[in-house]
N, C-alpha and C positions, 0 to 999 in steps of 0.2 A: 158642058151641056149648051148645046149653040142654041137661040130663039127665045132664051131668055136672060133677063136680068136683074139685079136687086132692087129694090125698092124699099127705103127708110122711113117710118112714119116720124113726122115733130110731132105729131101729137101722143106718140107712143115712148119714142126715142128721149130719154132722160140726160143724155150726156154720160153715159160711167165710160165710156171707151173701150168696154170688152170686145165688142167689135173690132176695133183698130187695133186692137193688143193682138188678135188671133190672126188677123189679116194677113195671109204670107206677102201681100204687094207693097209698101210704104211707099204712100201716095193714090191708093186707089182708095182711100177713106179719110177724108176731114171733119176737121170740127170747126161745125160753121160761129159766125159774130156771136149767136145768141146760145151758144154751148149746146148745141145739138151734132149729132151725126149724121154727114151728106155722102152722099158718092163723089169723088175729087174727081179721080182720072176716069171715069166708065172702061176706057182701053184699058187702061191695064188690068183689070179684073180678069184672076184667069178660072173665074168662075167655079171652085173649091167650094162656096159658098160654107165658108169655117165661118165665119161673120153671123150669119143670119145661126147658126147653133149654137154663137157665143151669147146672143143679145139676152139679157135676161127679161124682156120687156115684151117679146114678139113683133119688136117694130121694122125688123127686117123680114120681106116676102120678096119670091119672086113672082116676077111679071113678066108676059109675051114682050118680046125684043122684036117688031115690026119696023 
C-alpha cells in the first residue's frame, strides 16, 4: 500500500515486542533506550503491516507517507 506508513505511539507502545516478533523485515522495528517500539529502517518496511495487528495496545496506526 504505497502513501502510507506506520506510526508507533510511546505513549501507547509498552515494549512486549509482538510487533518485532511478527515483523517479516529484521531491522524494520527497534527497541528504542527507553524500551519502547520505533520504526528502525522505514525502507525496508514492505508494508504487510502484520505489526500494527500484532500490537496488543493499538499503538501502531497508519499515516499519509507525503
Amino acid at each position: 500500500m504505497r502513501g502510507v506508513r506506520i506510526r508507533i505511539s510511546a505513549e501507547r507502545c509498552d515494549g512486549c515486542g509482538a510487533c518485532m516478533e511478527r515483523c517479516l523485515v529484521p531491522g524494520a522495528l527497534r527497541r528504542t533506550t527507553e524500551g519502547r517500539m520505533e520504526v528502525g529502517e522505514a525502507s525496508l518496511c514492505v508494508k504487510c503491516f502484520l505489526c500494527r495487528g500484532a500490537c496488543p495496545n493499538g499503538a501502531i496506526t497508519l499515516v499519509p507517507d507525503f
